[in-house]
One Martini backbone bead per residue (centre of mass of N, CA, C, O) as a GRO file, in nm:
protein
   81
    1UNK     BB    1   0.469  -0.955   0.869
    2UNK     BB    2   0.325  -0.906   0.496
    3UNK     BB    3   0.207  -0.655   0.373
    4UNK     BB    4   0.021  -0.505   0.190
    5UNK     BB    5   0.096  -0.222  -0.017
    6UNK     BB    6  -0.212  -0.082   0.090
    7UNK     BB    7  -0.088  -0.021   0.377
    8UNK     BB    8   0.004   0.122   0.657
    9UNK     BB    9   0.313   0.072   0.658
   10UNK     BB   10   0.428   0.332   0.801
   11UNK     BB   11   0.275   0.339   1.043
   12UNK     BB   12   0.340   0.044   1.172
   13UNK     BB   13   0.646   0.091   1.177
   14UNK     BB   14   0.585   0.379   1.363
   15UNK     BB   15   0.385   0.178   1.559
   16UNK     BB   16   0.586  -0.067   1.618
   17UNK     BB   17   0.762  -0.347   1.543
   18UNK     BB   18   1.021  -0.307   1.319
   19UNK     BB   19   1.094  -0.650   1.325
   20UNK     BB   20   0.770  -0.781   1.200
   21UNK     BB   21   0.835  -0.663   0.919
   22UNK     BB   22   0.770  -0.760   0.555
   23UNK     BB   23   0.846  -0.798   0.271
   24UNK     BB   24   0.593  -0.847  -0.013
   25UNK     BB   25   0.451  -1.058  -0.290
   26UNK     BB   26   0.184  -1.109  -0.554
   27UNK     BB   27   0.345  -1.106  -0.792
   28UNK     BB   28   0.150  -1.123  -1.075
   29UNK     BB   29  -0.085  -1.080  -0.900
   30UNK     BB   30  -0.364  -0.856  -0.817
   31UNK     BB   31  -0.273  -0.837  -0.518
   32UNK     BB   32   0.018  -0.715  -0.591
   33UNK     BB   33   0.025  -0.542  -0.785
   34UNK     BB   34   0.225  -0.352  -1.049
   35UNK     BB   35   0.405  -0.196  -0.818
   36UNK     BB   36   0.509  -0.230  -0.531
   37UNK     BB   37   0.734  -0.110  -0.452
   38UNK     BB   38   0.583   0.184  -0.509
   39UNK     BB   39   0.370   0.145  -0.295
   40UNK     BB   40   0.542   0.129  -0.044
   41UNK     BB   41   0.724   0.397  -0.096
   42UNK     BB   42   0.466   0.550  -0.056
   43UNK     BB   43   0.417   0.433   0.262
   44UNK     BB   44   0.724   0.501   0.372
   45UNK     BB   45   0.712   0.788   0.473
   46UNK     BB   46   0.923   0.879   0.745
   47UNK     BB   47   1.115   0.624   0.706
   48UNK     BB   48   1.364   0.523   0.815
   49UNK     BB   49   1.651   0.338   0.692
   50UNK     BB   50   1.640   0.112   0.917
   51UNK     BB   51   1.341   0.039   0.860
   52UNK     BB   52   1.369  -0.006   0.576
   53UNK     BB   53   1.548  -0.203   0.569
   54UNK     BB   54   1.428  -0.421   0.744
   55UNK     BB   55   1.172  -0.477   0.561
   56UNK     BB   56   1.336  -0.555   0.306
   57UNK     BB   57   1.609  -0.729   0.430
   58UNK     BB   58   1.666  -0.800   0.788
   59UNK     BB   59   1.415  -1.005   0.844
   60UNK     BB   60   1.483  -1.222   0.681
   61UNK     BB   61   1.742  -1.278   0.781
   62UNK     BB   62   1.636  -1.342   1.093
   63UNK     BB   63   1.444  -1.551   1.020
   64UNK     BB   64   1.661  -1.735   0.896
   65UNK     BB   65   1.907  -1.765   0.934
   66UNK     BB   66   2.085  -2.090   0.884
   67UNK     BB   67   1.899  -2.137   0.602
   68UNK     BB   68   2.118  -1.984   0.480
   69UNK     BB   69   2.357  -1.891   0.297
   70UNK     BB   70   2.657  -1.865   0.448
   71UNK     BB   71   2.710  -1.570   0.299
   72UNK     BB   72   2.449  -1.467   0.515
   73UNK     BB   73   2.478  -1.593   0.823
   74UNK     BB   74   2.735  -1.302   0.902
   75UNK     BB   75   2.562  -1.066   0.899
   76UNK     BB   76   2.505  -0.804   1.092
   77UNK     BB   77   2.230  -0.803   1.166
   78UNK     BB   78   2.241  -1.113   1.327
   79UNK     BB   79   2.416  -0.878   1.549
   80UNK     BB   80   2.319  -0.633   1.594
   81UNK     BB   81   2.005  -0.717   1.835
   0.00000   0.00000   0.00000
């Protein structure tokens, strides 16, 4: 799942299973907003260091899995879980 930057991501992430949700944005359209980054990191407070690396970049890394360059596909992400 990719919330919108506006909505209550962190606490998403701390009531159901953080391996579900990943960073996204559609910047530079209007429904990206401006900022997106900063809007979820306003809405990411008290969300753990773990659960914040997984939504911006460990759920994406096992979502592709193969798919990325090999470079990538020994992550330790993607043997960790």
């Amino acid at each position: 799942m990719t919330p919108y930057s506006h909505e209550p991501t962190g606490w998403i992430l701390n009531n159901s299973d953080p391996n579900m949700l990943l960073f996204s944005s559609d910047f530079p359209h209007v429904e990206g907003g401006r900022n997106p980054v900063k809007r979820f990191e306003d809405q990411l407070t008290g969300v753990s260091d773990l659960n914040r690396q997984r939504f911006y970049r460990d759920n994406f890394i096992d979502l592709m899995g193969a798919g990325l360059d090999s470079a990538l596909q020994d992550h330790p992400s993607l043997t960790s879980h």
